[in-house]
N, CA, C and O atoms as a GROMACS GRO file, in nm:
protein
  456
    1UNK      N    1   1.038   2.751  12.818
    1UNK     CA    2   1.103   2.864  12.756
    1UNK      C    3   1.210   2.812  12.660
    1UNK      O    4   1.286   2.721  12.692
    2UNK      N    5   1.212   2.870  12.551
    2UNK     CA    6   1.346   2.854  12.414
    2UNK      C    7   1.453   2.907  12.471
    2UNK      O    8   1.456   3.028  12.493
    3UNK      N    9   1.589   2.799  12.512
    3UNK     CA   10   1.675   2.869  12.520
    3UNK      C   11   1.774   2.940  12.350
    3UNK      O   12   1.830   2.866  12.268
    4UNK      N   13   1.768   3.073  12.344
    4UNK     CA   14   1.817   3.049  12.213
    4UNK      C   15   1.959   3.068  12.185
    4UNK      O   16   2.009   3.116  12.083
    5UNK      N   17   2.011   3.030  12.277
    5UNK     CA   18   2.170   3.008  12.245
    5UNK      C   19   2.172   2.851  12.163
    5UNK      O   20   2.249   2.816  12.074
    6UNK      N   21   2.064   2.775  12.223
    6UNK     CA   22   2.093   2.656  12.175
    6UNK      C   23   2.043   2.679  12.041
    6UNK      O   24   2.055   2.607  11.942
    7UNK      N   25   2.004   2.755  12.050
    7UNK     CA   26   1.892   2.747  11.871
    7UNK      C   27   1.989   2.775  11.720
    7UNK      O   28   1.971   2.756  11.600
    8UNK      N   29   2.092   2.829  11.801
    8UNK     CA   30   2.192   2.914  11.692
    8UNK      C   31   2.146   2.994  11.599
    8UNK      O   32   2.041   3.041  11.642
    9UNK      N   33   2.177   3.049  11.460
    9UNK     CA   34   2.151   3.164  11.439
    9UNK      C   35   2.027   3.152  11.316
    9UNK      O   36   1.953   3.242  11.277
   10UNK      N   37   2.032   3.030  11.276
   10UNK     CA   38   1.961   2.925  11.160
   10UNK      C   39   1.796   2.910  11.248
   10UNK      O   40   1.691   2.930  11.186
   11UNK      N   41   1.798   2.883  11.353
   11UNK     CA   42   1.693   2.855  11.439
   11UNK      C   43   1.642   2.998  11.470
   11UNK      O   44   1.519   3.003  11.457
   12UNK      N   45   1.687   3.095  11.499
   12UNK     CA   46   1.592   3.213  11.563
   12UNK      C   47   1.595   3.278  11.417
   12UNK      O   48   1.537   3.384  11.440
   13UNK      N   49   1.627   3.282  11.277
   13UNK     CA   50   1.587   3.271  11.175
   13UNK      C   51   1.416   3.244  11.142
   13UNK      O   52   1.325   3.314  11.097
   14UNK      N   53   1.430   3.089  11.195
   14UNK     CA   54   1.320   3.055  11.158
   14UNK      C   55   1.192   3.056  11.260
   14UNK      O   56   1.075   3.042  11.225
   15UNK      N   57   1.238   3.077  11.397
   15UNK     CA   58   1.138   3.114  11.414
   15UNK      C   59   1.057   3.257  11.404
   15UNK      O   60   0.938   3.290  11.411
   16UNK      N   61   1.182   3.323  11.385
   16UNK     CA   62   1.137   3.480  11.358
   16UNK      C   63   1.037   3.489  11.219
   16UNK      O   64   0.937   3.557  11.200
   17UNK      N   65   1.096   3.409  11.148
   17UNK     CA   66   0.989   3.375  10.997
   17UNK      C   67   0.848   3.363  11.010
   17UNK      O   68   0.761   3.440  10.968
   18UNK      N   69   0.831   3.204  11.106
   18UNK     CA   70   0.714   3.168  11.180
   18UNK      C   71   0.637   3.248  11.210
   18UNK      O   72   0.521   3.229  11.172
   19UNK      N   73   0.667   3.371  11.293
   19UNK     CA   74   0.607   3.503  11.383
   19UNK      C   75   0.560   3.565  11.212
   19UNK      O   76   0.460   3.542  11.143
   20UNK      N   77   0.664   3.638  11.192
   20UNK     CA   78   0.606   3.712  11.108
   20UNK      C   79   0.475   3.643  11.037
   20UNK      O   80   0.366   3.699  11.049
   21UNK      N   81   0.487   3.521  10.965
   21UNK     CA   82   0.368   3.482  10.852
   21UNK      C   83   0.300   3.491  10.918
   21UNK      O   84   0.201   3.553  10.881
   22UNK      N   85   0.302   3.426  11.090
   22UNK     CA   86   0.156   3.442  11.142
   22UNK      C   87   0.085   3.517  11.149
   22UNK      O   88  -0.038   3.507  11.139
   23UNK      N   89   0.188   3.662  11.180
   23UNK     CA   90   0.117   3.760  11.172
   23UNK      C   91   0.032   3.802  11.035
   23UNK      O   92  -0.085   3.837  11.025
   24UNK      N   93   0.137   3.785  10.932
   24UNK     CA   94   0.041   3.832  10.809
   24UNK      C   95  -0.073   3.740  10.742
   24UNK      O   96  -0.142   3.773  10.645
   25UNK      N   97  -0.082   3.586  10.830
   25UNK     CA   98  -0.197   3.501  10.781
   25UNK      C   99  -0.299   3.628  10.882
   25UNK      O  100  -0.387   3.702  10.836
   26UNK      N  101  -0.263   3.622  10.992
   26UNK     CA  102  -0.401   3.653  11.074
   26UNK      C  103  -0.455   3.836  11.032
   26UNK      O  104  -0.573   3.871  11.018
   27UNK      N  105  -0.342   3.921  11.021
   27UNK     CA  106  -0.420   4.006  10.976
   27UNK      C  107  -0.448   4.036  10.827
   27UNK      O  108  -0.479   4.152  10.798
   28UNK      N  109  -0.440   3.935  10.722
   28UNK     CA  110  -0.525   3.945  10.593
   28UNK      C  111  -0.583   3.827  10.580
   28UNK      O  112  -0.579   3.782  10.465
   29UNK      N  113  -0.644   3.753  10.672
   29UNK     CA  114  -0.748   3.626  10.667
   29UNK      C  115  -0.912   3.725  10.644
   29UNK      O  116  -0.954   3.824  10.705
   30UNK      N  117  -0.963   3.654  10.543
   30UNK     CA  118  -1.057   3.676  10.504
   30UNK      C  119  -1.169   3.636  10.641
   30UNK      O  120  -1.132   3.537  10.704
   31UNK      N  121  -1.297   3.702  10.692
   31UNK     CA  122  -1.344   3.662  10.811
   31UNK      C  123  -1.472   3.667  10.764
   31UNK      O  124  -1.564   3.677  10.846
   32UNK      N  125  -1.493   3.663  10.658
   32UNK     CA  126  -1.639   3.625  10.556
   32UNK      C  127  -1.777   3.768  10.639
   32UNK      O  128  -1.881   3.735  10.696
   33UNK      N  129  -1.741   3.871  10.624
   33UNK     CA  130  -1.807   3.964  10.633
   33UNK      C  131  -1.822   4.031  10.509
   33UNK      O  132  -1.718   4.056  10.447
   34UNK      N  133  -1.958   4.072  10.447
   34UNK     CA  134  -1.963   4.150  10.329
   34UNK      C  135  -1.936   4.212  10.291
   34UNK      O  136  -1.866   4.265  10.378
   35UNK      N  137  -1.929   4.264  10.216
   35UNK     CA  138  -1.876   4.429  10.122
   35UNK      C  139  -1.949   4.506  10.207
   35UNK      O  140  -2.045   4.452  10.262
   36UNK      N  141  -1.923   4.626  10.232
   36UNK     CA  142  -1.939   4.746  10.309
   36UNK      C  143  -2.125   4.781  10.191
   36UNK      O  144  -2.158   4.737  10.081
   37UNK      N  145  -2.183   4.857  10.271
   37UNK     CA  146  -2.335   4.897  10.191
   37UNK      C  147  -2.335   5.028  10.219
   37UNK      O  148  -2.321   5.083  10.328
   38UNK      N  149  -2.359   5.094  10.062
   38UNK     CA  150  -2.386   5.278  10.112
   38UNK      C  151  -2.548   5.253  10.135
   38UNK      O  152  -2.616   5.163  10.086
   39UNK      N  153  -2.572   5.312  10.185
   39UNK     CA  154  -2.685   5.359  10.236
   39UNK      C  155  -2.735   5.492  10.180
   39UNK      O  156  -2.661   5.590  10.184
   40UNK      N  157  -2.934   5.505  10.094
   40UNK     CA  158  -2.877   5.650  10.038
   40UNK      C  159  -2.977   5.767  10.182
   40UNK      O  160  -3.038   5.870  10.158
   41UNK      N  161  -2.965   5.723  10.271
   41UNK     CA  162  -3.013   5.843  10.373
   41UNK      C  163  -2.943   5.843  10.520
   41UNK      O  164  -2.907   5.749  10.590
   42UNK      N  165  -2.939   5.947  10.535
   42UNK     CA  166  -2.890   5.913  10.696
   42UNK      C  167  -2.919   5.845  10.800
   42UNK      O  168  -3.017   5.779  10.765
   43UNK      N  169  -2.893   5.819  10.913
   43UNK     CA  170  -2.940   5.772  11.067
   43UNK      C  171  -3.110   5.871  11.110
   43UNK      O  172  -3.204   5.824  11.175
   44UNK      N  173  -3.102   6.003  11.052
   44UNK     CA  174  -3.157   6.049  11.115
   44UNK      C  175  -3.315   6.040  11.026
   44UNK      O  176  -3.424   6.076  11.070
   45UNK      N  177  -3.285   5.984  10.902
   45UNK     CA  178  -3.437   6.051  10.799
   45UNK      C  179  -3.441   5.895  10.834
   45UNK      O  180  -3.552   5.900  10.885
   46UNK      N  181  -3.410   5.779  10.843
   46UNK     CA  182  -3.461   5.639  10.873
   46UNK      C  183  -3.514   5.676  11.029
   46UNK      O  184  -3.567   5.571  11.066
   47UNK      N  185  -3.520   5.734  11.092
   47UNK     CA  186  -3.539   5.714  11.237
   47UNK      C  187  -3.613   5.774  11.254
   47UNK      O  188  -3.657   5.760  11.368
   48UNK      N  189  -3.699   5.901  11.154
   48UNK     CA  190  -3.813   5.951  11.170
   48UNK      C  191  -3.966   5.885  11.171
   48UNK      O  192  -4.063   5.916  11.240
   49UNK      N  193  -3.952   5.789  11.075
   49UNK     CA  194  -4.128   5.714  11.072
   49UNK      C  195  -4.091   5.589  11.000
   49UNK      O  196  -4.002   5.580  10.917
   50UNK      N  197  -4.166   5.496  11.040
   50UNK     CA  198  -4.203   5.351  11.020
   50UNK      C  199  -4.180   5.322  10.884
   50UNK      O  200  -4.106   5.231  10.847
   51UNK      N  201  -4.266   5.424  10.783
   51UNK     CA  202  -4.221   5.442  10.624
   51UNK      C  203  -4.039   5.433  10.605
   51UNK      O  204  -3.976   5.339  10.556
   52UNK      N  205  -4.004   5.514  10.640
   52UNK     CA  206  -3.881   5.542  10.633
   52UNK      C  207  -3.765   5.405  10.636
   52UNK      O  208  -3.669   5.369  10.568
   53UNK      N  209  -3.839   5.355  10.762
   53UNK     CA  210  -3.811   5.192  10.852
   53UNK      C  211  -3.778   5.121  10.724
   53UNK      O  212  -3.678   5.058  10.690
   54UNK      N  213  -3.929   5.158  10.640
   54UNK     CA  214  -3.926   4.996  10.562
   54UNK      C  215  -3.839   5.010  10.446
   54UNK      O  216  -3.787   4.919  10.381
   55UNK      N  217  -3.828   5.170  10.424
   55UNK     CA  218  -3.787   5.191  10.264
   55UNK      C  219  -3.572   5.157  10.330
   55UNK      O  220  -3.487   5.138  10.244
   56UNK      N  221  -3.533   5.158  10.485
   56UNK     CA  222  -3.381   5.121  10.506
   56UNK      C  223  -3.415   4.936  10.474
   56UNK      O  224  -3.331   4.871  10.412
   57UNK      N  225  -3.536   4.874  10.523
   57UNK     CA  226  -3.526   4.742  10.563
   57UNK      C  227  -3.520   4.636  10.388
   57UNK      O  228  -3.479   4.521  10.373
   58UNK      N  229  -3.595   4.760  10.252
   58UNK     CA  230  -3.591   4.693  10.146
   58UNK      C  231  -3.460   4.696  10.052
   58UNK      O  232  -3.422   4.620   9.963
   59UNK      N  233  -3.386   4.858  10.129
   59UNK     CA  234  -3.199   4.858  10.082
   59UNK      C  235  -3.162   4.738  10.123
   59UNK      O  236  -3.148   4.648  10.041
   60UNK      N  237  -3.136   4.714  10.278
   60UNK     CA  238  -3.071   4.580  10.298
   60UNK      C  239  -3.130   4.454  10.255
   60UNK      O  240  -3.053   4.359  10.239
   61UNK      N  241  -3.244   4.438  10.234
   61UNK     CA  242  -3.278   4.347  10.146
   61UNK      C  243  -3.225   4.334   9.988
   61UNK      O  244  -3.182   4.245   9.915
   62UNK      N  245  -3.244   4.426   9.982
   62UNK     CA  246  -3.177   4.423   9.811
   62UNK      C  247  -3.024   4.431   9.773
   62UNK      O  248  -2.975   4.412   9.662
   63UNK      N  249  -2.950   4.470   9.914
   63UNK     CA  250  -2.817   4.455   9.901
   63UNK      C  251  -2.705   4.421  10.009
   63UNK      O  252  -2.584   4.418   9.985
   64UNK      N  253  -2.786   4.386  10.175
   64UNK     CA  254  -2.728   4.345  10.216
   64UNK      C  255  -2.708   4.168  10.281
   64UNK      O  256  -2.615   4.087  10.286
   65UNK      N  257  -2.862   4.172  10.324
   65UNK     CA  258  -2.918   4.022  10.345
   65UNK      C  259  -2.879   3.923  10.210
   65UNK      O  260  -2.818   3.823  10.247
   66UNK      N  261  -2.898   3.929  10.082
   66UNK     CA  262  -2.829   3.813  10.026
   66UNK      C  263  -2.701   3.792  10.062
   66UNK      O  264  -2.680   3.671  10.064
   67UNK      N  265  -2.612   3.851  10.089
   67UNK     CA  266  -2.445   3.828  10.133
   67UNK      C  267  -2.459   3.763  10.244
   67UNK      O  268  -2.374   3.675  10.252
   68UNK      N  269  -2.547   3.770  10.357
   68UNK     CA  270  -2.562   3.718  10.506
   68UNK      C  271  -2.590   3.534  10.460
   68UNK      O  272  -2.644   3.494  10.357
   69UNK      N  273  -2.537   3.453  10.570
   69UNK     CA  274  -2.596   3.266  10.525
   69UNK      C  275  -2.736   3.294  10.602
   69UNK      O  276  -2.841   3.273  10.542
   70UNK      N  277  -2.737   3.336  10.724
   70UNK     CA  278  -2.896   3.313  10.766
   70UNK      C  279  -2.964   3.372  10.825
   70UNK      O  280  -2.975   3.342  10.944
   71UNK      N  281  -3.056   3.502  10.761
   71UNK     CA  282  -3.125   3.588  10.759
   71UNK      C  283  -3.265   3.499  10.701
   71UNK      O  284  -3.299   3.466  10.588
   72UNK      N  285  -3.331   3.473  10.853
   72UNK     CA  286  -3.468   3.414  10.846
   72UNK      C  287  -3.597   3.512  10.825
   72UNK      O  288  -3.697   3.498  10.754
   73UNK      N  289  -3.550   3.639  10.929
   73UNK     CA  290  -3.656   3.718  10.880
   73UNK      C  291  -3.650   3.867  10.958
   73UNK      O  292  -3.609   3.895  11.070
   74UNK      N  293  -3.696   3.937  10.872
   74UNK     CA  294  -3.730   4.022  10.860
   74UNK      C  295  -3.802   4.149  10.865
   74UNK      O  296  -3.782   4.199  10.754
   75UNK      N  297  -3.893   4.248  10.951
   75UNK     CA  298  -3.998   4.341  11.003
   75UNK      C  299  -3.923   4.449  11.046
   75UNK      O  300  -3.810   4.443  11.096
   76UNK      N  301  -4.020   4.598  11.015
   76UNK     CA  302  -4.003   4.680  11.104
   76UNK      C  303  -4.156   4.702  11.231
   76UNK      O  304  -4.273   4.731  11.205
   77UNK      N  305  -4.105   4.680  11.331
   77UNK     CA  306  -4.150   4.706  11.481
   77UNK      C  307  -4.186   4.857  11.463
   77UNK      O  308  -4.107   4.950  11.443
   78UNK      N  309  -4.338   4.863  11.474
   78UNK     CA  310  -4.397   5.006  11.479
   78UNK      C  311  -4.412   5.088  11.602
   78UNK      O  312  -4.433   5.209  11.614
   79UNK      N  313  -4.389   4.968  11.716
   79UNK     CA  314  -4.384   4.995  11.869
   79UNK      C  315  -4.268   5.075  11.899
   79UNK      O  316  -4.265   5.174  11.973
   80UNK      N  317  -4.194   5.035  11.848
   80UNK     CA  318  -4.000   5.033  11.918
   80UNK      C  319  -3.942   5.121  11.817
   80UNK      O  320  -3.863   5.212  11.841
   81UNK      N  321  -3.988   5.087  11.702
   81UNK     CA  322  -3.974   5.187  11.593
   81UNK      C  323  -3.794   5.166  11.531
   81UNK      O  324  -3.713   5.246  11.486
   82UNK      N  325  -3.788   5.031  11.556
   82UNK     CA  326  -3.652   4.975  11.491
   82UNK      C  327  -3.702   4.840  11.409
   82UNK      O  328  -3.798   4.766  11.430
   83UNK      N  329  -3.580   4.837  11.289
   83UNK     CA  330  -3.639   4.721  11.218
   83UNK      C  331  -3.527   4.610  11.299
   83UNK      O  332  -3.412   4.612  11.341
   84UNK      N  333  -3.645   4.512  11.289
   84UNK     CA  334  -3.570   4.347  11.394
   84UNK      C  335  -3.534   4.252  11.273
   84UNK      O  336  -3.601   4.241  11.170
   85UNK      N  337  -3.439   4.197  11.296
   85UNK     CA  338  -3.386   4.101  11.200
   85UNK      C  339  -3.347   3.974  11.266
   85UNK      O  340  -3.259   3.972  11.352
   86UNK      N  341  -3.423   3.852  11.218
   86UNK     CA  342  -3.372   3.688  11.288
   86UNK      C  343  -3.260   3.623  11.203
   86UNK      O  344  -3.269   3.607  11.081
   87UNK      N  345  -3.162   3.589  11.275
   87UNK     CA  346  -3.057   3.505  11.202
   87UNK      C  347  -3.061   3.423  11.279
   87UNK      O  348  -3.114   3.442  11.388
   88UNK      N  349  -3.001   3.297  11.243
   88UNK     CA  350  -2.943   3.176  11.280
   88UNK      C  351  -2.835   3.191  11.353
   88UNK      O  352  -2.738   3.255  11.312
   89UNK      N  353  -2.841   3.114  11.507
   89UNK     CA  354  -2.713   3.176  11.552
   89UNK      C  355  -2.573   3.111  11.484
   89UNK      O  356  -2.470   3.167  11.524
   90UNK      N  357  -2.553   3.009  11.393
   90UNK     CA  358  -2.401   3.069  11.381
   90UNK      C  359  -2.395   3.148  11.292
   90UNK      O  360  -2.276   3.178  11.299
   91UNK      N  361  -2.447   3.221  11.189
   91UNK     CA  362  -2.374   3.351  11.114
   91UNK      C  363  -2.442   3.496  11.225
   91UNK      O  364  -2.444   3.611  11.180
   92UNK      N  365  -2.489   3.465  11.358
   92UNK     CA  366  -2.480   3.604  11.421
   92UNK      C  367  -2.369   3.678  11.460
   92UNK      O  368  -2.375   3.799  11.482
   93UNK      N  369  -2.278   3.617  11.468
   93UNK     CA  370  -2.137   3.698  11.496
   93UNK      C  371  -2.128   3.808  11.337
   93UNK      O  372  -2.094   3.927  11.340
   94UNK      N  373  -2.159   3.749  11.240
   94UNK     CA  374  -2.107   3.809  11.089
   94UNK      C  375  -2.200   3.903  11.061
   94UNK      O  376  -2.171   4.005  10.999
   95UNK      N  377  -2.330   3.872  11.108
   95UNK     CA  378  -2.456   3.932  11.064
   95UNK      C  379  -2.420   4.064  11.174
   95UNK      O  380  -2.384   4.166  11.114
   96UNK      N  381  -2.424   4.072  11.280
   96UNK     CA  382  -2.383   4.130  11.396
   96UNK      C  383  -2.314   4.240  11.337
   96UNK      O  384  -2.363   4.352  11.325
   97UNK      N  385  -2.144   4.190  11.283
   97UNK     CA  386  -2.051   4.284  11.247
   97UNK      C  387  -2.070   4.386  11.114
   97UNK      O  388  -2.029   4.501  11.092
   98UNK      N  389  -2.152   4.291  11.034
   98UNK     CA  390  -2.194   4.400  10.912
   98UNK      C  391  -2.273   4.493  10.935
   98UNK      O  392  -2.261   4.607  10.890
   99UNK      N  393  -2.358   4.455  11.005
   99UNK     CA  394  -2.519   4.548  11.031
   99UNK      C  395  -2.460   4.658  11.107
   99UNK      O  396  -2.485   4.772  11.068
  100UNK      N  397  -2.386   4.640  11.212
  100UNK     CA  398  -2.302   4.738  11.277
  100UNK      C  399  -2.224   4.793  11.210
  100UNK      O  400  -2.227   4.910  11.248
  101UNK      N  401  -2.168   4.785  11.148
  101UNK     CA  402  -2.056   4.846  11.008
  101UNK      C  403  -2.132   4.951  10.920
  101UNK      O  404  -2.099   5.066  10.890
  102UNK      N  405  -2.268   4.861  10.880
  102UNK     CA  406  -2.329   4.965  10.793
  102UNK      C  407  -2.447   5.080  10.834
  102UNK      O  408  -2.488   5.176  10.768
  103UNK      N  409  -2.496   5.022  11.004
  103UNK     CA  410  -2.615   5.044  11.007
  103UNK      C  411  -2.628   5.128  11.148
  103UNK      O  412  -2.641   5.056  11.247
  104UNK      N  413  -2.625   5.273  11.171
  104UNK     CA  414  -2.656   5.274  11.336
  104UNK      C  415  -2.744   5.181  11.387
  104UNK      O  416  -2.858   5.160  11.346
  105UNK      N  417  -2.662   5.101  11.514
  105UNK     CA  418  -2.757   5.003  11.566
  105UNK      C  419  -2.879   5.045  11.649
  105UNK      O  420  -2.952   4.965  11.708
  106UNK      N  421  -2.893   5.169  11.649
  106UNK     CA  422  -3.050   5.231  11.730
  106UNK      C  423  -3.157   5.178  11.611
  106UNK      O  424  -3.274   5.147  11.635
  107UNK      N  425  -3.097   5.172  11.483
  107UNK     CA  426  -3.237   5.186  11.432
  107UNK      C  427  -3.256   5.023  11.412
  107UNK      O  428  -3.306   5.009  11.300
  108UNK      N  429  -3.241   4.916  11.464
  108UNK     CA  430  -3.252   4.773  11.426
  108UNK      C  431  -3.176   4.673  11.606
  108UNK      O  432  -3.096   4.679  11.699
  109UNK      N  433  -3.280   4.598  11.543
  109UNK     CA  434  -3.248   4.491  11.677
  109UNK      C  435  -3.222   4.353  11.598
  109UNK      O  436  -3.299   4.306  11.514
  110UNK      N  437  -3.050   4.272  11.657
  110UNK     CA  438  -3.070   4.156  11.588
  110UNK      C  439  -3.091   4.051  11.667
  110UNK      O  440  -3.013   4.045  11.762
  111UNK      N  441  -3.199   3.938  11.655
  111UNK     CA  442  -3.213   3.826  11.720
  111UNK      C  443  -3.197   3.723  11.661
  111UNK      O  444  -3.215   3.678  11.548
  112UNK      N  445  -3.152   3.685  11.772
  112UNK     CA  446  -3.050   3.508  11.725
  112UNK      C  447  -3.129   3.367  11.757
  112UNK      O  448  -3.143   3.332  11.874
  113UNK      N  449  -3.180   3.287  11.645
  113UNK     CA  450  -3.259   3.172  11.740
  113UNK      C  451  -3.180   3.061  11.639
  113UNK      O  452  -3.123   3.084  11.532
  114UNK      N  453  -3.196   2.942  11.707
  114UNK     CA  454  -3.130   2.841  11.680
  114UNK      C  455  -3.200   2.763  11.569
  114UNK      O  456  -3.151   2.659  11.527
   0.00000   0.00000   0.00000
């Protein structure tokens, strides 16, 4: 523990400084997630038919997957009736947070292989 009598008034100065920047490094650090994607239909007209599937799976192709590092591939599942997407697991944390950001996750499954 800091005793801060010893620190005098120059010392809890600076560490009070310390605190603060940290705080403002950590909440405006860039965390390499993409620009946000409009989407032009709802949750509900993608979730009606397989068509629908492919015409959400060629938006994010055309505007969200280039921003992603490793988006291997790509399908919509006619069974399950969600489109599946393979990334590499280390950008699945990023891939993860965008797709969720932009995308109800009912309609897509993401899998992670090494």
């Amino acid at each position: 523990m800091i005793d801060l009598k010893k620190l005098k008034p120059i010392g809890v100065i600076v560490i009070l400084g310390c605190a603060v920047l940290a705080l403002i490094v950590c909440f405006t650090a860039d965390m390499g997630i993409p620009d946000r994607v409009t989407l032009r239909h709802d949750t509900a007209y993608y979730a009606e038919s397989a068509e629908h599937l492919s015409e959400l799976e060629a938006e994010l192709d055309a505007s969200l997957f280039p921003q992603l590092d490793d988006v291997r591939e790509h399908h919509v599942d006619g069974e399950s009736m969600r489109l599946v997407i393979t990334v590499g697991a280390k950008s699945f944390g990023k891939a993860k947070a965008a797709l969720e950001r932009d995308v109800d996750p009912s309609l897509f499954e993401l899998v992670s292989v090494k």
